[in-house]
N, C-alpha and C positions, 0 to 999 in steps of 0.2 A: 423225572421220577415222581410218581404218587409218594401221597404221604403217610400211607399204607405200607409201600415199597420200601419207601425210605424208613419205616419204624420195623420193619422185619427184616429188613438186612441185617442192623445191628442193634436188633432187640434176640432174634431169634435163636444165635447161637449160646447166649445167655440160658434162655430157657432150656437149649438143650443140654447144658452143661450144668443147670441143675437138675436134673432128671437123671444125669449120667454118677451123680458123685454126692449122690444121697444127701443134698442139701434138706433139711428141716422147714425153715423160717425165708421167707422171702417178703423184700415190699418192692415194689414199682410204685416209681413216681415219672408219671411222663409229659413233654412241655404239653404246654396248654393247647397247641392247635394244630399236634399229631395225632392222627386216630393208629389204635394198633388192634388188631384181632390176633388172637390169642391164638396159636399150634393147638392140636388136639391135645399132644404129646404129654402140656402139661396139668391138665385133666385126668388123665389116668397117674400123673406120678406120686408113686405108694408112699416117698418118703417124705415128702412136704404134709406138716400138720400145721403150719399157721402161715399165712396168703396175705398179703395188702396191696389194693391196688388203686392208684389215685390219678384221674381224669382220661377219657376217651380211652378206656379197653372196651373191646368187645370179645364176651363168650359166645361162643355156637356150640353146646353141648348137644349131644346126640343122645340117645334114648339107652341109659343102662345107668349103671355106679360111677363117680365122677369125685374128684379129690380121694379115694380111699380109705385115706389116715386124716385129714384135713379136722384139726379140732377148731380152730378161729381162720373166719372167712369172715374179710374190712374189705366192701368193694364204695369208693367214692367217684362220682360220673361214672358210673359205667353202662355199659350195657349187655344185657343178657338176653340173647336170640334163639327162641325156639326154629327148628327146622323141618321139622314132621309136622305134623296135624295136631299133634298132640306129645310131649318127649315127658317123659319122666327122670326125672335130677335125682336123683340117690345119693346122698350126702349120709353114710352109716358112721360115721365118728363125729361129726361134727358137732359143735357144743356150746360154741358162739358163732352170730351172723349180726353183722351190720353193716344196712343199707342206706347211704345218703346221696340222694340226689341221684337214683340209679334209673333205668328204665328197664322193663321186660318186654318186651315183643314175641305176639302170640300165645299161644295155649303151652301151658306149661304145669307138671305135676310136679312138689314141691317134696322129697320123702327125708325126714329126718329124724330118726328115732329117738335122738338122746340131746338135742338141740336145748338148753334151756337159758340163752339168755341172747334176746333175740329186740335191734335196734332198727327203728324205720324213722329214718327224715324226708321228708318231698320225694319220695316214689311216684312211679309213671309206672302203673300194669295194665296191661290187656288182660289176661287172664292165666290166674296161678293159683292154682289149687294146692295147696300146703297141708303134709298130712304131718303134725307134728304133735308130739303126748308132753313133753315132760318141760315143756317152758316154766321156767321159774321168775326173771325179771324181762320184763316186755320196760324197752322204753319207744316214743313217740315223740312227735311233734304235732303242735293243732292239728294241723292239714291233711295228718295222716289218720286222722282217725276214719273218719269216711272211707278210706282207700282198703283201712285193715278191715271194717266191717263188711266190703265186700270182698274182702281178700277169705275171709272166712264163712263166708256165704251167711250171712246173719241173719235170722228169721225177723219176723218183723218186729221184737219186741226184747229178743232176748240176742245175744252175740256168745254163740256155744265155744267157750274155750276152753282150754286144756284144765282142769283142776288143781293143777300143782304152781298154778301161778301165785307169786310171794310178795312181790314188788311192782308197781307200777309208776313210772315216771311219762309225765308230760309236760313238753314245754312248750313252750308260745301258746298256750292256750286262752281263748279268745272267750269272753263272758255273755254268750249271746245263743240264741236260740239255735242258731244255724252249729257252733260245735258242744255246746255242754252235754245234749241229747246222747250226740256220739258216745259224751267218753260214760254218761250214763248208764247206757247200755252194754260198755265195756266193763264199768264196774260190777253189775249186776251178773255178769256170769263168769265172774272170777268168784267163788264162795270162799277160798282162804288168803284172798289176798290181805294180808297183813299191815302192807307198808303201802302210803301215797305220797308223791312229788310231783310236786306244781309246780312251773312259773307261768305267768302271766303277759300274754302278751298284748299289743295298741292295746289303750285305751279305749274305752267304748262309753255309749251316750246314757244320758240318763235314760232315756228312749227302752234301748237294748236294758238294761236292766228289768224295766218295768214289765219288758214284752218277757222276760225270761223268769222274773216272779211269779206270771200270771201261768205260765206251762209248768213250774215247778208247783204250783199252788194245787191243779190237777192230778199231779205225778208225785203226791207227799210219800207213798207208799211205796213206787219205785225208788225215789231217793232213801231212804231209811232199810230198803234189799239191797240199796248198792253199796251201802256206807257200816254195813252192822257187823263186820269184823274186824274195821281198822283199828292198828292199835298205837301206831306212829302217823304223822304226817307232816309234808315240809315244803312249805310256801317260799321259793326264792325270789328275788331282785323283787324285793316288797316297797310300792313306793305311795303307799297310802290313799288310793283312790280308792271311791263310793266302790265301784265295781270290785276291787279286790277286797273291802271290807264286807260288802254281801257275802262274796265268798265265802272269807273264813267265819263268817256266823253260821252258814247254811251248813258246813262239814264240822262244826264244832256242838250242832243243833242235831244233828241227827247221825254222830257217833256215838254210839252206846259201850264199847269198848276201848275209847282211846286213852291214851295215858298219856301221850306227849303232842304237843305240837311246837314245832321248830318256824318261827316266820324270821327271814333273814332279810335283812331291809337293803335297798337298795341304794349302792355308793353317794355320798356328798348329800346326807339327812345330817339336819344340827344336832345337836342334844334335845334344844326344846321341841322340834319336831315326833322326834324319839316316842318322849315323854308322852306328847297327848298321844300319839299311835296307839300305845301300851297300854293309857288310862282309856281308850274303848274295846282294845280287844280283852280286855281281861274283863271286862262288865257281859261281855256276850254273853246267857247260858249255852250251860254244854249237858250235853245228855248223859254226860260221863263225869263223875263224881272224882273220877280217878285222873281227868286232864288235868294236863299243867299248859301254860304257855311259856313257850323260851323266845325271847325275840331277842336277835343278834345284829 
């Protein structure tokens, strides 16, 4: 017996018996090296509003409305198969989606009208077209920023995203030419984003610094469009590298609206470590008279 077989045998009547007895909330968690492909069944069923599903599912959605009532869609490893040419996923209630470590395969139209808090880690897309208005907190990881920028078809300068974005989180973000640009571009077409979160990931060279002061030295006027509404920001697992101190001068240099920043230090710093941390970042200027620094 495949391991397909063997995961629908006694996966499948589960599923049917949530579809049958108006279950809500469901999560799947399946062993590490069973693949399962999903019944249509439970795709169209109207009473499931929150979905989790963790390692080796695969969707095959077909071209119309899917989850119905579905407000939180958590899919980790999974995979999502287009079948036509081109399917359209209509997702009309949905409200949260988080994507870690998933793949898409093929051409796929993404419709979700009321979607606004919406998470990518290490995705794999071919091609998904997301038509979605009202996102409010978008978080990331470095690696996804390239992927979201052509996930939204980004023109060469600017990344057109939905206006109602509030929040923005990135982690493992890398200090170097190759992802700052990305998330550059990312800030620059959020006009009300309010709120920024960092963490920081490897370390990088003095090298990579120098080569990313001299592109931000050209681009002083995008950075100061991408940065001129923040009015929080919050730096985690701070552990006091050159690279993460450029950072926060360069967002503390060219916020004109901030009032807080949070930089949270990263576990097993001494006290006296602490200390000089503190005695430089509070010497940075800030283009904001109204910043404070909290370091935790």
């Amino acid at each position: 017996m495949s391991n397909d077989d063997y995961m629908g045998k006694y996966l499948d009547p589960w599923i049917i018996f949530v579809s049958k007895h108006g279950i809500q909330k469901l999560t799947i968690h399946l062993p590490d090296s069973r693949i399962y492909e999903f019944p249509y069944g439970i795709m169209t069923c109207s009473s499931l509003t929150h979905l989790e599903v963790f390692t080796f599912g695969v969707f095959k959605p077909s071209d119309c409305v899917k989850f119905p009532n579905l407000v939180s869609l958590k899919l980790v490893c999974t995979q999502i198969e287009s079948k036509l040419l081109e399917d359209t996923l209509i997702l009309p209630m949905l409200e949260t989606l988080t994507l870690i470590d998933c793949r898409v395969f093929g051409r796929m139209r993404l419709v979700a009208p009321k979607l606004e808090n919406l998470t990518i880690d290490d995705i794999d897309i071919e091609n998904l077209n997301p038509i979605v208005t009202s996102i409010k907190h978008l978080s990331l990881d470095g690696s996804s920023l390239k992927t979201l920028a052509e996930l939204f078809h980004v023109p060469a300068d600017r990344l057109a995203l939905p206006q109602n974005l509030q929040t923005l989180k990135i982690c493992d973000l890398t200090i170097s030419v190759e992802q700052f640009p990305c998330a550059l571009i990312l800030l620059r077409g959020s006009s009300n984003l309010y709120e920024l979160d960092l963490s920081v990931a490897v370390q990088v060279e003095e090298s990579d610094i120098r080569e990313l002061s001299s592109y931000l030295s050209k681009a002083e006027s995008h950075l100061n469009e991408a940065l001129r509404m923040i009015q929080k920001m919050r730096v985690k697992e701070f552990k006091g590298s050159r690279a993460e101190m450029y950072l926060i001068k360069l967002l503390l240099a060219h916020s004109p609206k901030l009032e807080k920043m949070i930089v949270e230090q990263f576990k097993n710093f001494n006290s006296g470590e602490c200390i000089e941390h503190l005695k430089e970042l509070i010497s940075f200027p800030r283009a904001s008279t109204k910043a404070v620094i909290k370091y935790l």
